[in-house]
C-alpha positions in Angstrom: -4.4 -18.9 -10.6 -7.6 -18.5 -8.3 -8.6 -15.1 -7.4 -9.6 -14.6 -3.6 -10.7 -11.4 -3.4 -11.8 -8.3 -5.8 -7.7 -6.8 -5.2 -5.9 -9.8 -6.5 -5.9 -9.2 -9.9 -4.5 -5.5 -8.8 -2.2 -6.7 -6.0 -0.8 -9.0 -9.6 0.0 -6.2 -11.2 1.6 -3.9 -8.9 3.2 -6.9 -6.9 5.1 -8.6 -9.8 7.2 -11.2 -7.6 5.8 -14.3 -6.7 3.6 -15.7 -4.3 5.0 -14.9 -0.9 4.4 -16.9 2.9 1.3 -15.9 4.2 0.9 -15.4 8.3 -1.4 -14.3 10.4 0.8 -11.6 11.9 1.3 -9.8 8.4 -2.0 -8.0 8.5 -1.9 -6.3 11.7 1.4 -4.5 10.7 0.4 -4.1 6.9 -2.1 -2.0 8.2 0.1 -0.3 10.5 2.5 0.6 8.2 0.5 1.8 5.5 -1.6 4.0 7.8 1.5 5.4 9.3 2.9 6.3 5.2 0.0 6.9 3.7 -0.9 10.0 6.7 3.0 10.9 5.8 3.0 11.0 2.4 -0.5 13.2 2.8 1.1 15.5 5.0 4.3 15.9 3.3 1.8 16.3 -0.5 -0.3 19.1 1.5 2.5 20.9 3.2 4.6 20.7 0.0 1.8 22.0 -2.3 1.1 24.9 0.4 4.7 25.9 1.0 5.2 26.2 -3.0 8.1 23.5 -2.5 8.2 21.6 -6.5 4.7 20.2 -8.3 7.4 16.6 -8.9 7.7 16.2 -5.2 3.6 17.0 -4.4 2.8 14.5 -7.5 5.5 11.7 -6.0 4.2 11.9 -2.4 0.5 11.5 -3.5 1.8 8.3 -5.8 2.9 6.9 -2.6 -0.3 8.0 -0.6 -2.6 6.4 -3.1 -0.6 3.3 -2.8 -0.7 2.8 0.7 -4.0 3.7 1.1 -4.5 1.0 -1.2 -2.7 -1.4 0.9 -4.6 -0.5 3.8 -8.0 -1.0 2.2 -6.6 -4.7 1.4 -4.8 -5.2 4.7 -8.9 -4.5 5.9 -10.8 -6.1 3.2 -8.1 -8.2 0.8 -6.9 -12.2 1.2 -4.4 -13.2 3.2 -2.5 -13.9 0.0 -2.7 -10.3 -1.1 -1.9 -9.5 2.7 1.6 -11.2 1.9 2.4 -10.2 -1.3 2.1 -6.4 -0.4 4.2 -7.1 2.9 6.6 -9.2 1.5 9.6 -11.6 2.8 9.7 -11.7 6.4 
């Protein structure tokens, strides 16, 4: 398989389907969406690990965080077929 872009071999791993459709409209709301969980997620890890609330929680909404910030970073810099594979079917 030909790598486009430094994320691909990254976008492999964590995506493990196939290929998906790419499109032009998928990065706009890639980046949309992963803006909108990855502040989220951040919130919800600071306010969690300020309020005392569990350590599992904190550690599972920073997971989530650091994967859409990810996604963001390749919805900016990545191939349009990294683009679709984080989106997926639509």
């Amino acid at each position: 398989m030909e790598q486009h872009c430094p994320y691909c071999k990254t976008v492999n791993a964590i995506c493990f389907w196939g290929p998906r459709r790419e499109a032009t409209w998928k990065r706009p709301v890639l980046l949309v969406l992963t803006m909108a969980i990855a502040s989220g997620c951040g919130f919800l890890a600071w306010y969690s690990r300020t309020s005392g609330n569990s350590v599992v929680f904190t550690l599972l909404a920073s997971a989530i965080a650091s994967l859409a910030l990810l996604s963001t970073v390749v919805a900016v810099h990545g191939c349009a077929a990294c683009v679709a594979r984080l989106l997926g079917e639509a």
